[in-house]
MDTraj code that builds the backbone (N, CA, C; nanometers):
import mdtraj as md
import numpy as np

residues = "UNK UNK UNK UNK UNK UNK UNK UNK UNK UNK UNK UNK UNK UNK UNK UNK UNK UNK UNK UNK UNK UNK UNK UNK UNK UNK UNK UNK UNK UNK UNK UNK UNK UNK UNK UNK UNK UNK UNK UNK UNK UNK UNK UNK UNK UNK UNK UNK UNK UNK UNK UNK UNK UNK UNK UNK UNK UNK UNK UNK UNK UNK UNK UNK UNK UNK UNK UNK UNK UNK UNK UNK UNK UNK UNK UNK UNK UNK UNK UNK UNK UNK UNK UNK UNK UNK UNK UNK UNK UNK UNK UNK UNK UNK UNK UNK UNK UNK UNK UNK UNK UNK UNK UNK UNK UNK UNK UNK UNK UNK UNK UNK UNK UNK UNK UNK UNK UNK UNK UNK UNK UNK UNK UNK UNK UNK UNK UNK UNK UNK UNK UNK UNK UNK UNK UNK UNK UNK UNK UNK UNK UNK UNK UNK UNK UNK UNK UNK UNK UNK UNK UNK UNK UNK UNK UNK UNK UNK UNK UNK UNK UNK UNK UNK UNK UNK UNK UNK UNK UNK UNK UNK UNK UNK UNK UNK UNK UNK UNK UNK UNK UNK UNK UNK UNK UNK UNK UNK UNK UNK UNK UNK UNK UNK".split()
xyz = np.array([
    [0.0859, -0.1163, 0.0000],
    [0.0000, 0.0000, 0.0000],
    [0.0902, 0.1222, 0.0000],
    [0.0543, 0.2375, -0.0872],
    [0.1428, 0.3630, -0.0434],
    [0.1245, 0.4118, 0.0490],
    [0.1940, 0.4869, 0.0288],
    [0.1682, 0.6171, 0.1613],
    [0.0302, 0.7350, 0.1425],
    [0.0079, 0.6834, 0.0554],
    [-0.1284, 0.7832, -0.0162],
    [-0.2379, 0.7677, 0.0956],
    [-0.2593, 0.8904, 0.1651],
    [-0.4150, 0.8863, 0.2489],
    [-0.5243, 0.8866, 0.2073],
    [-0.5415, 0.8728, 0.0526],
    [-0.6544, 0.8330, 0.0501],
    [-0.6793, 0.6974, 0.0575],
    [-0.7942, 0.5889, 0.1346],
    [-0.8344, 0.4586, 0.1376],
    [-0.8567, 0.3727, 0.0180],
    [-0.7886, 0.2745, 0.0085],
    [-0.8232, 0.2057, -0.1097],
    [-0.9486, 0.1359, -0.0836],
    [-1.0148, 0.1179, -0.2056],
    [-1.1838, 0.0731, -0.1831],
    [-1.2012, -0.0384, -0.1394],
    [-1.0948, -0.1173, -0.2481],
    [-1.0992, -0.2483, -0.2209],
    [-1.0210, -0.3052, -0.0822],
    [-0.9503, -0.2663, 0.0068],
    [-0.9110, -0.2698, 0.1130],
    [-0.9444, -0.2186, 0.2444],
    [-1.0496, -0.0862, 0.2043],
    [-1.1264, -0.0889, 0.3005],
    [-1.2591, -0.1874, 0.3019],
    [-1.3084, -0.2261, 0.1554],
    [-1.4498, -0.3053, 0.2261],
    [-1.3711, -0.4291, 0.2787],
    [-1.2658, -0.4934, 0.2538],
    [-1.2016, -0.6035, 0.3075],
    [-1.1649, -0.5840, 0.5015],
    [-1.1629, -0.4534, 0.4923],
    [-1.1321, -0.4758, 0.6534],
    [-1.2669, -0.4075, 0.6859],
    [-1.3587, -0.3552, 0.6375],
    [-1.4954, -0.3268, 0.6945],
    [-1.5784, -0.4420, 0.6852],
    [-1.5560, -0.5397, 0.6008],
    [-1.6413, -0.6989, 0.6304],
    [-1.5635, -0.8285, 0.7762],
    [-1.4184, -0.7672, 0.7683],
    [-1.3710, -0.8217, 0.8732],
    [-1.4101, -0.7399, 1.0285],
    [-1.4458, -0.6361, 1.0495],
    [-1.4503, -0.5503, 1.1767],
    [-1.5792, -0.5794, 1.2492],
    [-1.6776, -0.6730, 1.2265],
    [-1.7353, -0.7680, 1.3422],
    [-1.6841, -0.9304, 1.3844],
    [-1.5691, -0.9166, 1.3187],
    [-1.5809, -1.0931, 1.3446],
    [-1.4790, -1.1221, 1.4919],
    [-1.5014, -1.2254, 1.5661],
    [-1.4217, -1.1977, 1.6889],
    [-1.3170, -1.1691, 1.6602],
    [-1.2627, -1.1531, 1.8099],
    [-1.0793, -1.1244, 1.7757],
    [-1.0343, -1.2355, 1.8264],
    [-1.0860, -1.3447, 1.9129],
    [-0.9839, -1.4545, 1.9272],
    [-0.9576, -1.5885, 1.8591],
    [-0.8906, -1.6582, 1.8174],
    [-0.8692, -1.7161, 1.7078],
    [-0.8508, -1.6859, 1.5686],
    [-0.8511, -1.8072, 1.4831],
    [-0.8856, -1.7983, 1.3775],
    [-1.0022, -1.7702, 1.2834],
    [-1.0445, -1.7184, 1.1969],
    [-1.2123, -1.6918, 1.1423],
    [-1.2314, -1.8095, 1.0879],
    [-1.3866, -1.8732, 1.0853],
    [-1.4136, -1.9875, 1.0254],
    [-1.4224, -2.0133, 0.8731],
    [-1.3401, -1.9360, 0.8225],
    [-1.3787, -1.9506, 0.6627],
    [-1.4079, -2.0461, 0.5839],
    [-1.3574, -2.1895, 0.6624],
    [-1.3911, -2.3159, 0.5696],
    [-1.5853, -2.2780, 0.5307],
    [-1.6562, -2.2490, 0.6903],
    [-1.7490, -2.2683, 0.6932],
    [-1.8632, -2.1145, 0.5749],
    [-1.7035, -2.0566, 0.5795],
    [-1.7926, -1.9772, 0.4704],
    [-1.8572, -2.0247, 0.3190],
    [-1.9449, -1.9683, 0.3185],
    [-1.9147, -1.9808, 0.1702],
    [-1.9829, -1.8703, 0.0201],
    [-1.8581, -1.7807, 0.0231],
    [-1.9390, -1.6458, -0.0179],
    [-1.9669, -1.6410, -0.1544],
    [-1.9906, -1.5487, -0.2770],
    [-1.9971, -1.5360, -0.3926],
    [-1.8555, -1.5231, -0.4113],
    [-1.7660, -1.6010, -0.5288],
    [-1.6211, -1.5368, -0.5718],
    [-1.6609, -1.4082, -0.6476],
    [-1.6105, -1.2750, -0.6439],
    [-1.5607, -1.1563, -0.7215],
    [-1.4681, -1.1302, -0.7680],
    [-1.3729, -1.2585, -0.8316],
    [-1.2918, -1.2269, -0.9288],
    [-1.1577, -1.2175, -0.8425],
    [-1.0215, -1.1461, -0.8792],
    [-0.8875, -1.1311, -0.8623],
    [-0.9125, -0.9883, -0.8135],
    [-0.8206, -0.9754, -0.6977],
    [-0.7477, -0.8023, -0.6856],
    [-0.6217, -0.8309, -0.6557],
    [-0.5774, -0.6652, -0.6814],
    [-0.4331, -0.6574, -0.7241],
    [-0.3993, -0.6893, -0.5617],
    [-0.3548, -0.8205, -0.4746],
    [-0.3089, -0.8375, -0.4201],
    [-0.2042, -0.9331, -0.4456],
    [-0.0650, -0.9055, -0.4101],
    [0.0538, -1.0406, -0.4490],
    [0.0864, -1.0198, -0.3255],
    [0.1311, -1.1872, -0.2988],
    [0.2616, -1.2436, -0.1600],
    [0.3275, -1.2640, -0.2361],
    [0.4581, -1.2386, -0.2454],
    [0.5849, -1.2171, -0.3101],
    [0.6575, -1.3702, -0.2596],
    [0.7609, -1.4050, -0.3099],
    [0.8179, -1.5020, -0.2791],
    [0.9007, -1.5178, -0.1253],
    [0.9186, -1.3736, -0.1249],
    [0.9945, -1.3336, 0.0406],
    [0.8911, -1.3232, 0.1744],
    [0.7636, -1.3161, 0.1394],
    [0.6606, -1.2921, 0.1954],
    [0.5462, -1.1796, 0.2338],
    [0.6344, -1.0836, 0.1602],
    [0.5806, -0.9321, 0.1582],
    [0.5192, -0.9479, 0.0660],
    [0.3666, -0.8565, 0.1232],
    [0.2190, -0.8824, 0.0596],
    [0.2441, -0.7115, -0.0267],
    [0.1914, -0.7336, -0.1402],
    [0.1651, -0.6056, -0.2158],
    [0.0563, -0.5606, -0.2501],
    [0.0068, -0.4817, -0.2853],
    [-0.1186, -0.4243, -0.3097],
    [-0.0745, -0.2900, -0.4227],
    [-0.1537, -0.3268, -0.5349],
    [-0.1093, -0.2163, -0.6522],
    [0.0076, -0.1943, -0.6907],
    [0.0965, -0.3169, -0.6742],
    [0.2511, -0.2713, -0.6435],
    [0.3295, -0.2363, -0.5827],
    [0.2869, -0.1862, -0.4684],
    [0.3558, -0.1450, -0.3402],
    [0.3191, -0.2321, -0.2324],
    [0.4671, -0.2368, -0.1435],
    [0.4456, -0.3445, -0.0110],
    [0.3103, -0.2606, 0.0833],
    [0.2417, -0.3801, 0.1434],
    [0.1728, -0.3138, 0.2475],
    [0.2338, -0.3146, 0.3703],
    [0.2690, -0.1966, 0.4100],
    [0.3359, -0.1759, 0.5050],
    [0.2751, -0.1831, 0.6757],
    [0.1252, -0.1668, 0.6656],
    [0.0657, -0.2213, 0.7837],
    [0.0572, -0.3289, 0.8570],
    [0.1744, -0.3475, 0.9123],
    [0.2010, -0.5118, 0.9705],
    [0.0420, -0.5809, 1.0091],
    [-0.0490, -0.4550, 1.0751],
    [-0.1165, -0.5233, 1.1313],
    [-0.2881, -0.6197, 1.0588],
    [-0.2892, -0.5318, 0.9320],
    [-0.3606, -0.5326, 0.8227],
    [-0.3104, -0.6629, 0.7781],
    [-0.1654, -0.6396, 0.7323],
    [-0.0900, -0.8404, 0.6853],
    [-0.1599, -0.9241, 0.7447],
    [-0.1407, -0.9093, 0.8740],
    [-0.1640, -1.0164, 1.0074],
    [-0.2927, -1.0340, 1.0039],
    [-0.4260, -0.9599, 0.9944],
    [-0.5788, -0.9627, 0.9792],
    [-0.5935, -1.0382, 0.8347],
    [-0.4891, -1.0217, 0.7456],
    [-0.5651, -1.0353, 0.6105],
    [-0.4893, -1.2365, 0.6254],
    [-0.4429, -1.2366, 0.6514],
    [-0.3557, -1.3478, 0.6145],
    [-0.4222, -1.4643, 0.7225],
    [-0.5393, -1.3952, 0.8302],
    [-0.6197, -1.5422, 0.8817],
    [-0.7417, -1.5581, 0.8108],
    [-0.7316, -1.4616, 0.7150],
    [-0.8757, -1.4947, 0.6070],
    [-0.8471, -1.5629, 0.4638],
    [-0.7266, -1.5671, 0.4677],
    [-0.6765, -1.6567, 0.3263],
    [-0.7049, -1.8413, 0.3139],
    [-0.7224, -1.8474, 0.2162],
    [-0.7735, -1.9884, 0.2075],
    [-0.7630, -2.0614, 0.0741],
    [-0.7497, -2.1624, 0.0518],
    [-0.6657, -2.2167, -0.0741],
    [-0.8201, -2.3132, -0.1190],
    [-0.8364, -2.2513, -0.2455],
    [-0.9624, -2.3547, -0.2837],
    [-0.9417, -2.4862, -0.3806],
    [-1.0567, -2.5387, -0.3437],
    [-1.0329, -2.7338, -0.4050],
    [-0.9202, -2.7028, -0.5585],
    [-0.9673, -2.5810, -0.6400],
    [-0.9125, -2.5594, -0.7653],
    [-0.7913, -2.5270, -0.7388],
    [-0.7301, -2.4665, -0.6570],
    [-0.5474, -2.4299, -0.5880],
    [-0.5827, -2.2355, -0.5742],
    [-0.6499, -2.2224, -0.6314],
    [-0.6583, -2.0868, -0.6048],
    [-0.6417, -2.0416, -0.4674],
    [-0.5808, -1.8982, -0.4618],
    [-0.5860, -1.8654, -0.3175],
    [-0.6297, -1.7787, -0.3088],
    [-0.7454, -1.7374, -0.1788],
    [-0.8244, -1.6656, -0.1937],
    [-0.8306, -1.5894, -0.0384],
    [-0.8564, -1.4012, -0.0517],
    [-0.9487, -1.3951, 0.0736],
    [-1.1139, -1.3775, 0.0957],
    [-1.1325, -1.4340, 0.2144],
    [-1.2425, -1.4662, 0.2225],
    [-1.2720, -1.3919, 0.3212],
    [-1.4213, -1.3213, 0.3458],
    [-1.5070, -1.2753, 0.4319],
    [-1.6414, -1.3465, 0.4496],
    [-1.7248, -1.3242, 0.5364],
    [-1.8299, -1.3577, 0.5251],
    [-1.9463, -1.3256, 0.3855],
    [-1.8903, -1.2094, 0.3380],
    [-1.9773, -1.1542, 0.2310],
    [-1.9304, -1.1731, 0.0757],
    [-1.7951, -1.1750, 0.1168],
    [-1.6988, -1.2193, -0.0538],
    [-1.5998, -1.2942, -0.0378],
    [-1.5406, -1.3201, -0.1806],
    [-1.4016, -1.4373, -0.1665],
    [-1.3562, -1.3627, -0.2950],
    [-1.2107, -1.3244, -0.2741],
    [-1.1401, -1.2456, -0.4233],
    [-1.0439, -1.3373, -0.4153],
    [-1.0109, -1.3055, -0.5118],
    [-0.8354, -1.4142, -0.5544],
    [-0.7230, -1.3065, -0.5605],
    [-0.6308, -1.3970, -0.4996],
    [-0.4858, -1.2915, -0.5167],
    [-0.3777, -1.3555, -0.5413],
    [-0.2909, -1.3012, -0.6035],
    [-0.1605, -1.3946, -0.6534],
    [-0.0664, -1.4076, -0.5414],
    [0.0145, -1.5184, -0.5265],
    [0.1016, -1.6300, -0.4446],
    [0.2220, -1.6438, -0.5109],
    [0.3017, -1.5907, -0.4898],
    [0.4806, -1.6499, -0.5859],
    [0.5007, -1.7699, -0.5840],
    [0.5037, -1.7975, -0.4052],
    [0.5601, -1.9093, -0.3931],
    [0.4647, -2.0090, -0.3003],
    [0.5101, -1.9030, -0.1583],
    [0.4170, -1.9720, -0.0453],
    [0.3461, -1.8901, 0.0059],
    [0.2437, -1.9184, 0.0795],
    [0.1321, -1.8269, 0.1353],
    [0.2233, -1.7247, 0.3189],
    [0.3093, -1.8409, 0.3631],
    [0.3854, -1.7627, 0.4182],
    [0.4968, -1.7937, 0.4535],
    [0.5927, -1.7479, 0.5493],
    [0.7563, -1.7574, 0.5493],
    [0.7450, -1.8024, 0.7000],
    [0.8142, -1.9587, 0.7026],
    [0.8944, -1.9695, 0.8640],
    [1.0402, -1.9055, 0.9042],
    [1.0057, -1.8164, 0.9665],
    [1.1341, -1.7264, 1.0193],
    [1.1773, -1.7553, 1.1706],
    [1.1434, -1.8595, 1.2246],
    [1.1858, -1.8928, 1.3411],
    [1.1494, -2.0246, 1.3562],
    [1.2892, -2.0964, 1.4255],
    [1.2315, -2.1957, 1.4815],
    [1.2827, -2.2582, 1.5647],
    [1.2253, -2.3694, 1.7349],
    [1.2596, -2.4103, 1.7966],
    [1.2608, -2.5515, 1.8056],
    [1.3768, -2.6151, 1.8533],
    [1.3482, -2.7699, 1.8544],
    [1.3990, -2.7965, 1.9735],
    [1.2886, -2.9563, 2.0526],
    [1.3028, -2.9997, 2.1833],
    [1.3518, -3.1459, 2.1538],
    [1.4473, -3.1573, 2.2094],
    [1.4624, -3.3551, 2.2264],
    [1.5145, -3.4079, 2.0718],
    [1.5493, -3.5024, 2.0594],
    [1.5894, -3.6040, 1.9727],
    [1.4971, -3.7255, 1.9189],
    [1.5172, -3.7459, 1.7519],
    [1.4814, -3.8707, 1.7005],
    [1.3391, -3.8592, 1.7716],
    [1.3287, -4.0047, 1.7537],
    [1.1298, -4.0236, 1.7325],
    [1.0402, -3.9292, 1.8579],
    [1.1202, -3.8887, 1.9421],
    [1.0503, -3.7641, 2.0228],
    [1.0639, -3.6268, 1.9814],
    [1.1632, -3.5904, 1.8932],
    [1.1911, -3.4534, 1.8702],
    [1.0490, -3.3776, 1.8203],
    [1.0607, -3.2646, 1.8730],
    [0.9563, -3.2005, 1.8548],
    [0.9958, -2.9943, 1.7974],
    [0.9570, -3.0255, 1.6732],
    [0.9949, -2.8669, 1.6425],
    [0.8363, -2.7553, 1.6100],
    [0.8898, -2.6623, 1.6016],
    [0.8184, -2.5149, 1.5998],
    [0.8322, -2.4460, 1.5419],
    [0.7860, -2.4196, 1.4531],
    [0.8333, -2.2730, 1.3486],
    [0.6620, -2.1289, 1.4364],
    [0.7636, -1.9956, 1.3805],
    [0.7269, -1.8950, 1.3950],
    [0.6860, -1.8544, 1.2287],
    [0.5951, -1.8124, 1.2068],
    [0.5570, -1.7712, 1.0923],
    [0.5944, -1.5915, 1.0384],
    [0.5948, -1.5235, 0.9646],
    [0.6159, -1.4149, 0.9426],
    [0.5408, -1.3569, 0.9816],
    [0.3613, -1.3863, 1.0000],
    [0.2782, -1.3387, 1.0394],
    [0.2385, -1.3830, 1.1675],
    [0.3263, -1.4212, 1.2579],
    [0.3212, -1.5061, 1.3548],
    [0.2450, -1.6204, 1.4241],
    [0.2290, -1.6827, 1.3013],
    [0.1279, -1.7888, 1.3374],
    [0.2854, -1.8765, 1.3986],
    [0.2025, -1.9432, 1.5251],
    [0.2989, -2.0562, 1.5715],
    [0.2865, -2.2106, 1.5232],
    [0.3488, -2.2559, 1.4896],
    [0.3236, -2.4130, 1.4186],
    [0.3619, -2.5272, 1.4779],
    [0.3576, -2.6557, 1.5137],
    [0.4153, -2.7432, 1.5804],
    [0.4377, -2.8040, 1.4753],
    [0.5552, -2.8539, 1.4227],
    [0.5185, -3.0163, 1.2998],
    [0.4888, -3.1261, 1.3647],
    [0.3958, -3.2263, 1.2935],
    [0.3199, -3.2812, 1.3346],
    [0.2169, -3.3210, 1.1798],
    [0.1513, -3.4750, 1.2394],
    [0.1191, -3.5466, 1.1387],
    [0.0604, -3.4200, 1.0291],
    [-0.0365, -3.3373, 1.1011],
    [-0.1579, -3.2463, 1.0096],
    [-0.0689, -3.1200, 0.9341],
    [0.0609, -3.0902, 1.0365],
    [0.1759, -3.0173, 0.9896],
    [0.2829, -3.0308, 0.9555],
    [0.2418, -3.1084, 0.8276],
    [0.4200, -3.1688, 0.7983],
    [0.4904, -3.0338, 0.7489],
    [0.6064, -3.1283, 0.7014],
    [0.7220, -3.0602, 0.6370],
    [0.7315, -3.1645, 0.5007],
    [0.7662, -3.0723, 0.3825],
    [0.7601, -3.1537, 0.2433],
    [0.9159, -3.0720, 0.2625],
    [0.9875, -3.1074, 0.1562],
    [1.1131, -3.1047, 0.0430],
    [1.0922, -3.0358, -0.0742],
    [1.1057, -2.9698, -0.1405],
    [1.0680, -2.9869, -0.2851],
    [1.2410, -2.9300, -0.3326],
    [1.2772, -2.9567, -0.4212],
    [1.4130, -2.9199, -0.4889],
    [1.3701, -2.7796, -0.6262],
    [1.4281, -2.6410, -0.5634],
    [1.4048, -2.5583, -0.6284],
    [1.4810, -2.5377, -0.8022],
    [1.4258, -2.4754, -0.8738],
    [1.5283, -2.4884, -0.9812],
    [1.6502, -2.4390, -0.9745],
    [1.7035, -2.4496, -0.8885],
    [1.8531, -2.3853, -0.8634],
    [1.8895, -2.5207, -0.8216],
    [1.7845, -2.6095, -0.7943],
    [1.8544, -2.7708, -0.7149],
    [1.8589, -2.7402, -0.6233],
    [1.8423, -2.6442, -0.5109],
    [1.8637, -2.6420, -0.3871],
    [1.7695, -2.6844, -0.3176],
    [1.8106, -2.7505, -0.1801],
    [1.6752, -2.7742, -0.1404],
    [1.5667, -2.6581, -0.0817],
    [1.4534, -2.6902, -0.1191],
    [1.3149, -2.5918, -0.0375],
    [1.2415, -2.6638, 0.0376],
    [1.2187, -2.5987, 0.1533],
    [1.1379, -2.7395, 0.2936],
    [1.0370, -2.6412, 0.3150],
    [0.9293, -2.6584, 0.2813],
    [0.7992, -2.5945, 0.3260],
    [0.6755, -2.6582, 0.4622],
    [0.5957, -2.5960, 0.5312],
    [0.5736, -2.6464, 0.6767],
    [0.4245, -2.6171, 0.6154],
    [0.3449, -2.7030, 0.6625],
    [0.2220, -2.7030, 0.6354],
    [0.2083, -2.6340, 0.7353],
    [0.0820, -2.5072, 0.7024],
    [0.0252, -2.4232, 0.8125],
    [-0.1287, -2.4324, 0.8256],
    [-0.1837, -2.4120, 0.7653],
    [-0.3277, -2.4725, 0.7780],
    [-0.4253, -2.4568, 0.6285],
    [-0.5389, -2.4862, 0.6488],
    [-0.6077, -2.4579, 0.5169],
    [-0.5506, -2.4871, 0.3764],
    [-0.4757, -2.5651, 0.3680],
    [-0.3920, -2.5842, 0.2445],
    [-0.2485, -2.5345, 0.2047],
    [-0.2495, -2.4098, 0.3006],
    [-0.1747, -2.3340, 0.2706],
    [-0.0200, -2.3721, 0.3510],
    [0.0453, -2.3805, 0.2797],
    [0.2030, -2.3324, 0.3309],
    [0.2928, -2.2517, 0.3838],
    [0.4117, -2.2511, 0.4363],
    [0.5224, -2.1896, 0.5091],
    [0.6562, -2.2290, 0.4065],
    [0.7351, -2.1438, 0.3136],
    [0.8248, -2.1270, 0.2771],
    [0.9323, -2.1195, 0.4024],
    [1.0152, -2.2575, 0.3826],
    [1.1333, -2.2518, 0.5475],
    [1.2103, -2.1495, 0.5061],
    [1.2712, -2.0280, 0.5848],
    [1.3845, -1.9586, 0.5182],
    [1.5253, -2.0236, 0.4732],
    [1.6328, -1.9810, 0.4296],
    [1.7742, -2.0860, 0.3539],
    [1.7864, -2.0991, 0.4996],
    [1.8475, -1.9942, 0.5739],
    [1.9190, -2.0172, 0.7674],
    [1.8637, -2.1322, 0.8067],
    [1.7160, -2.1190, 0.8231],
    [1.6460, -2.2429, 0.9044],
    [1.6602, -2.3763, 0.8115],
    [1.6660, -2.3749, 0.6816],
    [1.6989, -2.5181, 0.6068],
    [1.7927, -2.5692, 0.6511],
    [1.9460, -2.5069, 0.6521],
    [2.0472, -2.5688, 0.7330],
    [2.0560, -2.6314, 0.8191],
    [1.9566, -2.5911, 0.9630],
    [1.9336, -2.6201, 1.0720],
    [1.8127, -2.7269, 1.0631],
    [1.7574, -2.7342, 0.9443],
    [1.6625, -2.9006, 0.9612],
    [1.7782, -3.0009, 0.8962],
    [1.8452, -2.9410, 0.7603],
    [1.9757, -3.0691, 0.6988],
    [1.9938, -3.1524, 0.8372],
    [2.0902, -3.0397, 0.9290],
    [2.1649, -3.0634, 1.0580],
    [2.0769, -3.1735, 1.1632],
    [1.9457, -3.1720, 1.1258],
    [1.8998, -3.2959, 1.2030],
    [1.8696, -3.4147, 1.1467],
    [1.8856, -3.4433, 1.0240],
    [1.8562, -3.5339, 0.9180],
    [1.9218, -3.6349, 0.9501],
    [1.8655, -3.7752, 0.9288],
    [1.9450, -3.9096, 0.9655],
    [1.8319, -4.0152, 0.8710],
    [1.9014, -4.0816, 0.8157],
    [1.8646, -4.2294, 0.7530],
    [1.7902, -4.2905, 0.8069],
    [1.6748, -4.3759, 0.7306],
    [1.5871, -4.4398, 0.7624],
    [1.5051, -4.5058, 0.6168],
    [1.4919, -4.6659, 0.7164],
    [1.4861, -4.7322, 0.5573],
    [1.3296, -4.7201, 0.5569],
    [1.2482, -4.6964, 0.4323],
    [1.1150, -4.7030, 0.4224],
    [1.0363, -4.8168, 0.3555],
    [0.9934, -4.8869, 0.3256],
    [0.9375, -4.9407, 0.2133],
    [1.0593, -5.0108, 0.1551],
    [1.1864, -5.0936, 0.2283],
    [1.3126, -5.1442, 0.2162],
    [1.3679, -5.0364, 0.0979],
    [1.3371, -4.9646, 0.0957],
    [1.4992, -4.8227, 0.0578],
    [1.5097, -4.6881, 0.1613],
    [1.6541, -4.6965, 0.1591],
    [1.6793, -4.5893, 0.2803],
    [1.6617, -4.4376, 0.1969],
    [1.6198, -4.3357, 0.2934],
    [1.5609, -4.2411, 0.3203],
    [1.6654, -4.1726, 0.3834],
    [1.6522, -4.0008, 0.3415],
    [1.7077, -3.9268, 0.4176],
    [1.5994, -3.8347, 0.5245],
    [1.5825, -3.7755, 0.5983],
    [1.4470, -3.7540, 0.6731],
    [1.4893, -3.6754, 0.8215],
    [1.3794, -3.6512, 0.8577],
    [1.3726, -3.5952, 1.0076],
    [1.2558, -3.6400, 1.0965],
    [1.2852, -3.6626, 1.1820],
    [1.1813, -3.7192, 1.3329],
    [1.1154, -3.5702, 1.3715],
    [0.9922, -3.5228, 1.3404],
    [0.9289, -3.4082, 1.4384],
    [0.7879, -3.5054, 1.4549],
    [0.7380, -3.4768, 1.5961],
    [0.5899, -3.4747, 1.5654],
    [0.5184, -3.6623, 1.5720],
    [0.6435, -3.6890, 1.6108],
    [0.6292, -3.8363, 1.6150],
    [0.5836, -3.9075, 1.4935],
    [0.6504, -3.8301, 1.3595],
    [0.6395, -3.8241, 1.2326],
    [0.7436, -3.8215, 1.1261],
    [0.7889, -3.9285, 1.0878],
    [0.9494, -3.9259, 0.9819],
    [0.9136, -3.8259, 0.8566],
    [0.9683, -3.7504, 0.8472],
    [0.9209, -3.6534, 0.7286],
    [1.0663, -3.6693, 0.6645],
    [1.0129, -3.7160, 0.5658],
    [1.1392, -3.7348, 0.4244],
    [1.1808, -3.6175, 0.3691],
    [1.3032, -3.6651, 0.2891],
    [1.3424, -3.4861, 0.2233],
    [1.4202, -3.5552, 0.1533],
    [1.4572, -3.6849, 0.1130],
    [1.5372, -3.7005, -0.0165],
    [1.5758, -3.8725, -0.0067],
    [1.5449, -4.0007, -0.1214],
    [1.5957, -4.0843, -0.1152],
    [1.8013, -4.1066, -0.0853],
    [1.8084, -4.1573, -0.0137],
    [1.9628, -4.1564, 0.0772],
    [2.0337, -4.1330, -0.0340],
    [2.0001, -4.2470, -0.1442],
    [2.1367, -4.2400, -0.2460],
    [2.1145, -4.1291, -0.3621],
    [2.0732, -4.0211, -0.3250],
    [2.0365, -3.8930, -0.3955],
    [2.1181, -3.7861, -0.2949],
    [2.0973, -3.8153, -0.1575],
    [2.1322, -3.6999, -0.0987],
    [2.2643, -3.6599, -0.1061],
])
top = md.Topology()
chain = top.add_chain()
for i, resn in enumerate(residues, 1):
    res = top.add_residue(resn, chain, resSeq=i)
    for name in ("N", "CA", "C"):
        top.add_atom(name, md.element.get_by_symbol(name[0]), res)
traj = md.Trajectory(xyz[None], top)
């Protein structure tokens, strides 16, 4: 968003359809189900900064409101949703960025945590895995399931620090490269690849 005082239309009816809904938790959007109105110029960038008309929105706190109404539909689209509408907005990569994270204990007890950009807290865990995917640079990309379909882009720092817990494990009689969170082996590369 600029710095321009005048209100954008489409961003104010988005936070004037959000300004009765509680404040604790998450909003029920599965249970919505509004008319779609098409695309607005909203992008999440690959770094995680949300744009609007081209410019970052700089209202942390607007990010943080808009980003528990996002929701990924059966078609992959990603969408925000209110009680009254559902628009589509473009996604680079991931819907958001793990920029923190903590880990307790070892192997089949270890238990980790990511911090989200928008600070959602995450446990991994069966419903929150962690996938692999190999970017076109070949490097690896470890993304954290966050809810609703939607994803957590791991940052490069924190990838290092999941490699660093990685240990072998045979699956289906071929060994696996992988990590224990969540009382859950989450793979990230057949052994004789890694």
């Amino acid at each position: 968003m600029s710095d321009d005082p005048t209100p954008d239309p489409t961003l104010s009816r988005l936070s004037a359809a959000l300004g009765d809904l509680p404040k604790r938790g998450l909003p029920p959007v599965e249970k919505w189900d509004p008319p779609y109105c098409g695309m607005i110029d909203i992008r999440i960038a690959a770094d995680g900064t949300w744009h609007h008309n081209g410019s970052p929105i700089r209202r942390e706190k607007l990010v943080k409101l808009f980003a528990t109404i996002l929701r990924r539909e059966p078609d992959g689209r990603v969408v925000l949703v209110t009680p009254v509408e559902s628009v589509g907005i473009t996604v680079e990569d991931a819907a958001f960025v793990a920029v923190e994270m903590a880990v307790d204990g070892e192997g089949e007890g270890r238990r980790i945590s990511f911090r989200t950009n928008v600070d959602d807290l995450v446990s991994v865990d069966s419903e929150h895995a962690l996938r692999f995917e190999q970017g076109p640079d070949g490097a690896l990309k470890p993304y954290l399931h966050v809810r609703r379909g939607l994803w957590a882009l791991v940052t490069r720092a924190l990838t290092y620090d999941l490699v660093d817990l990685a240990e072998e494990r045979v699956i289906d009689g071929r060994p696996w490269l992988g990590l224990w969170a969540g009382g859950t082996f989450h793979t990230i590369a057949p052994a004789e690849a890694a």
